[in-house]
Structure formats: structure tokens, C-alpha cells
C-alpha positions as CSV (number, residue, x, y, z in Angstrom):
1,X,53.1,-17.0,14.9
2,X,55.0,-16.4,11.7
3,X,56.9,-19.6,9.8
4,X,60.4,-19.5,10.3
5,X,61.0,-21.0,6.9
6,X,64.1,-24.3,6.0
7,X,64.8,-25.4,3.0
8,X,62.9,-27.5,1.0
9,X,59.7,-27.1,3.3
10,X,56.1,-26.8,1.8
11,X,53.8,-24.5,2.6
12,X,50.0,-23.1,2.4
13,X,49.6,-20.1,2.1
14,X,47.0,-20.0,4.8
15,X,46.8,-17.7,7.8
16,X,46.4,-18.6,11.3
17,X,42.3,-17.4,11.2
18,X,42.2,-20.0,7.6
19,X,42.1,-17.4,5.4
20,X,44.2,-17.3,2.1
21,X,47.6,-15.6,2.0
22,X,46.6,-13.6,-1.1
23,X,48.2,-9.7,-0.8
24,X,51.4,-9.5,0.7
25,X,55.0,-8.4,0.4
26,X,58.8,-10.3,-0.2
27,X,61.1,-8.4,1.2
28,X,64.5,-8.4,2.0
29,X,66.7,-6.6,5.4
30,X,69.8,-6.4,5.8
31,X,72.5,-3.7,7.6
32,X,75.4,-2.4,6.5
33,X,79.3,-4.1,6.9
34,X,81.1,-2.4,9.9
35,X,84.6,-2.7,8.7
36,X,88.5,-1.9,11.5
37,X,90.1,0.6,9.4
38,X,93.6,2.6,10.6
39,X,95.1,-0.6,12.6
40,X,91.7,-1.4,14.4
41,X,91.8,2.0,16.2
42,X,88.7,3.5,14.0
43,X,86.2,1.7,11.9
44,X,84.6,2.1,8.5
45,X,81.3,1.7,7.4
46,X,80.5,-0.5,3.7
47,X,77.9,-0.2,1.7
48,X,76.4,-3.6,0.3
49,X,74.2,-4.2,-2.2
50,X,71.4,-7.2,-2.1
51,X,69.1,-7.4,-5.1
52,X,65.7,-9.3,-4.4
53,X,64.4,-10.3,-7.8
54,X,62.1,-12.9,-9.2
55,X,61.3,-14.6,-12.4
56,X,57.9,-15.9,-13.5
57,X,57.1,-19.0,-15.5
58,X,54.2,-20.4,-17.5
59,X,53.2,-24.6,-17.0
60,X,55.8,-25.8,-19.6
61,X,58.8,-24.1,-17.9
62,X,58.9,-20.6,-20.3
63,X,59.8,-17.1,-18.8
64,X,56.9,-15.3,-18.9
65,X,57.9,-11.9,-17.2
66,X,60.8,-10.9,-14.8
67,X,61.2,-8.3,-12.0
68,X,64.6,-7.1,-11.4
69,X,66.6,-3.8,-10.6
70,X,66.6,-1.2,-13.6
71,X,69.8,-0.5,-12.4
72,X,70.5,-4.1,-15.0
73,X,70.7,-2.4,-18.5
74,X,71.1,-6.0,-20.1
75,X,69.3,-5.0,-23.0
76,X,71.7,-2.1,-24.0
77,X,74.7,-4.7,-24.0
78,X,72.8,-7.5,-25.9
79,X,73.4,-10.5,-23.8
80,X,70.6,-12.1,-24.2
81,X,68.5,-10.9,-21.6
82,X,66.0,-7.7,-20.9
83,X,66.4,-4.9,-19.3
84,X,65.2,-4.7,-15.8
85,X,61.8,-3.2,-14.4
86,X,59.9,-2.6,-11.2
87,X,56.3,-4.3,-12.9
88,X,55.0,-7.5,-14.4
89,X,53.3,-7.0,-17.1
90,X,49.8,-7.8,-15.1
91,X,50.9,-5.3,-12.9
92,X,50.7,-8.0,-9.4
93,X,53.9,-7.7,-8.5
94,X,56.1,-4.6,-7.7
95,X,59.4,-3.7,-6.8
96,X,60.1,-0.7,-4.1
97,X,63.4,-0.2,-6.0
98,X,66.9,-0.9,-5.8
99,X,68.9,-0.3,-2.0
100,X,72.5,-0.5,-2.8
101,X,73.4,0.7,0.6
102,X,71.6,-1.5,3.3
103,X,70.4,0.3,7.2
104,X,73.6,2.2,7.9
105,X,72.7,3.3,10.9
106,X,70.7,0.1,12.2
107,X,67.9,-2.2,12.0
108,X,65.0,0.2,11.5
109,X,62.4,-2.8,11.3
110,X,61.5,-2.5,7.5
111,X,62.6,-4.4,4.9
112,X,65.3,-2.5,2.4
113,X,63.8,-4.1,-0.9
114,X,60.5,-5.6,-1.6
115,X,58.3,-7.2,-3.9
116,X,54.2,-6.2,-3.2
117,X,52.2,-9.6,-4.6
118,X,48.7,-9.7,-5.4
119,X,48.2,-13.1,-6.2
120,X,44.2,-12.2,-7.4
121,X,45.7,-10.1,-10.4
122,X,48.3,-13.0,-11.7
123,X,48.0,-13.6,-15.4
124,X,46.3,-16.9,-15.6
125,X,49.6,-18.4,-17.6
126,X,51.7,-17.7,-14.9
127,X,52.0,-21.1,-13.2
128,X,55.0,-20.1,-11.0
129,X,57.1,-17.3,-9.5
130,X,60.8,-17.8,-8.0
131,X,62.3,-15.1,-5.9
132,X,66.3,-15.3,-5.5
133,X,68.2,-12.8,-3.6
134,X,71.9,-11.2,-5.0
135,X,75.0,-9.8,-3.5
136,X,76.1,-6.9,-6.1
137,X,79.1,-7.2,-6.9
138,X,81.5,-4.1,-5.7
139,X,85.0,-3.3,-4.9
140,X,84.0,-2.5,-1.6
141,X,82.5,-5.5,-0.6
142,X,83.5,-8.5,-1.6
143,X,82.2,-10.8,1.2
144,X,79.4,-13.8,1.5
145,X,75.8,-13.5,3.2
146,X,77.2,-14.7,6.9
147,X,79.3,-11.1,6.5
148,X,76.0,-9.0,6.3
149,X,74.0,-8.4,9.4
150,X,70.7,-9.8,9.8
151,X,70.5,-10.1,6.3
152,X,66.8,-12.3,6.2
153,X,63.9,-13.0,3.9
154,X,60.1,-12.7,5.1
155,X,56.9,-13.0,3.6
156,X,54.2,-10.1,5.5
157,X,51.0,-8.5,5.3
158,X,51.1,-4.6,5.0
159,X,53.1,-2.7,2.9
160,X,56.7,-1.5,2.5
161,X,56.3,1.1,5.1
162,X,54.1,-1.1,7.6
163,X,54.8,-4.6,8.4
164,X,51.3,-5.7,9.9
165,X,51.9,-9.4,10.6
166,X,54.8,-11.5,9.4
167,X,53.4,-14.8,7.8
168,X,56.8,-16.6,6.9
169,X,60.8,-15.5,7.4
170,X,63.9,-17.0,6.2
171,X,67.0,-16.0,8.1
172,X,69.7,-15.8,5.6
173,X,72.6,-14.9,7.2
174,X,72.6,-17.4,9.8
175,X,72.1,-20.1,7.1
176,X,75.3,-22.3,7.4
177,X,74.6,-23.2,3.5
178,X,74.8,-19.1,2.9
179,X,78.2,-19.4,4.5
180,X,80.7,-18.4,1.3
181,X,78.1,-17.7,-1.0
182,X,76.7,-14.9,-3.0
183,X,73.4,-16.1,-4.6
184,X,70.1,-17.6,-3.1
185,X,67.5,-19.0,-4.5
186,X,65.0,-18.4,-1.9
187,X,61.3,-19.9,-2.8
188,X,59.0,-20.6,-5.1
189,X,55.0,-19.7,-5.4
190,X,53.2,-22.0,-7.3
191,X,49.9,-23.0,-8.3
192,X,48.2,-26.8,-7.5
193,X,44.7,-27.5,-8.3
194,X,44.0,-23.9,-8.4
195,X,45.9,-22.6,-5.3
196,X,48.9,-20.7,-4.8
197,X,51.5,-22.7,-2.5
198,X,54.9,-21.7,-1.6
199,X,58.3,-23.8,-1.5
200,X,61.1,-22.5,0.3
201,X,64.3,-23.8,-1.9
202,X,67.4,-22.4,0.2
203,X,69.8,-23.2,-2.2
204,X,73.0,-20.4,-2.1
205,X,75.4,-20.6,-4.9
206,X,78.8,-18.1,-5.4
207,X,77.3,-16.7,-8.1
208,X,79.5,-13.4,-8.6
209,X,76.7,-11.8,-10.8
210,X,72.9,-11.8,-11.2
211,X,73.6,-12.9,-14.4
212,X,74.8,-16.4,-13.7
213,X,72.0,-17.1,-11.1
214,X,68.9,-16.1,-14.1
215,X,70.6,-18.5,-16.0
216,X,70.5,-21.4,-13.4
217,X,66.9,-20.2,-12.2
218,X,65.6,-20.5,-15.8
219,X,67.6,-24.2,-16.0
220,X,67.0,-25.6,-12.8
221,X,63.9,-24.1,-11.1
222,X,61.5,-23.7,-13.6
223,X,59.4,-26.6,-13.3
């Protein structure tokens, strides 16, 4: 039975048969916004945006590598911070791509973005990855997370047309914390003793732009 993830819980990554949790996928759901238009007698369908991204760190707290949409050309306007990629460098993680829609006509069961992990090809100075989760920032929609349905989390086994067995999920939408808010940090994999463990953070912030949550990933949940 998968994990049905809170905030601030700890977790090995070990299945129910006591095998390792080593090749799996992040990936993010979520529909899109069923809006009243024309005095409630019609409605309107809005596009939203999530962003699933993650940063990784070596043992002292320094940003190794990054995976985020390459739709974010922050390279080109010299803020500071790269451009973004589908890779890590090592080539263990990888990003599907970026949805900027959401299901518009309905849960179809898979996941709109998603990171594949293989946690056997990590560079050996990566000593943590954080995955945090982003509402783009439109004029269409300017809502929180408790607007978007079923907007949720999980951690699975298959790939990002299969789901084979769910291992861990994290229902964001329902989250009264996510209530207002625009930014999550959702969890964090990291190694102990030689094993990859995951922490599931939950924080939400109203971060209006993946800009302001990197910084405050890179400040407050590097170590």
C-alpha cells in the first residue's frame, strides 16, 4: 500500500517485499481550472501551469546541478542563475518536460510532469536532492494550489507512461498549508550511512515566481 506522505515524516526508501526503492519517478498531476464565464450561464476552461523542479546539493550545502523547465532562460537575462535543462549532469535524473496546460479534459491517471530517478547513477558528491513544485505565474490564473484539482505529488515505479506501483503520494491540493500559496517544497532525498532516505518537507510559501523559491531552497534546505 503506497505512503500517503505529511509533512516532516521520514522515510526508507524500502518497498513492501524489503527491497530498495532505487528507479523510480516524481511526478506531478493536476487538472485544469473550470472557470463561470457569461453570468454563470457557460463556463470556461484555464490553463495552469505547475513546474516540478529539483535542486541537488553536495555535503557542505553547494548546488551541484539543477533540473528545471527550459522554458526558464535565466541565463540570457543574467540574474544569477542558469538556464534550465531536462538532465543532471550524471544523467540520473530527467525531466518529461514542461505542461503548462494541466488534464483539460480529466484525470487520465498519469502524472503531467515528472522526474525519472536512478539513484544507482547519482554522482557520488551529490549528498541531497530537493524537489519543489511551482505555480507559473499567468494572467489567466492567478489562484493558490486548493484552486487546482487534484493537484498531488507521488513517488512510483514505472515510467511516465506506466505507473506500475505507487510507493509514496502527497496530496497537495487538499493540504490546508497549500491553502493561499503558490510554492512547495515538497521532499528531500538524502543519503545516511550510505543509503538514500526521503523527507517529506510540505512547506508552501506565496512565492509568485520560481525564482524566489531557488533562492529559499538554496538558503534554507540545503543541509
Amino acid at each position: 500500500m503506497a505512503i500517503r506522505l505529511e509533512k516532516g515524516q521520514r522515510i526508507n526508501l524500502e518497498k513492501n517485499n524489503g527491497s530498495k526503492l532505487t528507479n523510480f519517478c516524481v511526478g506531478c498531476n493536476w487538472g485544469a481550472v473550470v472557470k463561470p464565464a457569461f453570468f454563470g450561464l457557460t463556463s470556461k476552461t484555464v490553463d495552469v501551469d505547475l513546474d516540478l523542479s529539483c535542486l541537488m546539493f553536495d555535503d557542505e550545502g553547494k548546488v551541484c546541478d539543477h533540473i528545471y523547465s527550459p522554458l526558464y532562460r535565466f541565463g540570457d537575462k543574467n540574474i544569477g542563475l542558469p538556464n534550465g535543462k531536462v538532465d543532471s549532469m550524471d544523467y540520473a535524473l530527467h525531466h518529461t518536460g514542461d505542461d503548462t496546460t494541466g488534464d483539460t479534459d480529466g484525470d487520465d491517471g498519469l502524472d503531467n510532469e515528472i522526474i525519472t530517478v536512478d539513484l544507482a547513477r547519482v554522482n557520488s558528491k551529490i549528498n541531497s536532492i530537493v524537489f519543489f513544485l511551482n505555480i507559473y505565474n499567468n494572467e489567466d490564473f492567478q489562484g493558490d494550489f486548493s484552486e487546482i484539482p487534484y493537484a498531488s505529488i507521488r513517488m512510483y515505479e514505472g515510467t511516465p507512461s506506466k505507473v506500475n506501483e505507487v510507493f509514496a503520494s502527497y496530496d497537495v491540493a487538499t493540504k490546508e498549508n497549500c491553502r493561499g500559496m503558490r510554492a512547495l517544497i515538497m521532499g528531500k532525498l538524502y543519503r545516511r550511512n550510505g543509503e538514500w532516505k526521503f523527507a517529506a518537507i510540505g512547506d508552501a510559501f506565496e512565492d509568485k515566481n520560481i525564482v524566489m523559491t531557488i533562492g529559499r531552497v538554496i538558503k534554507d534546505y540545503s543541509k
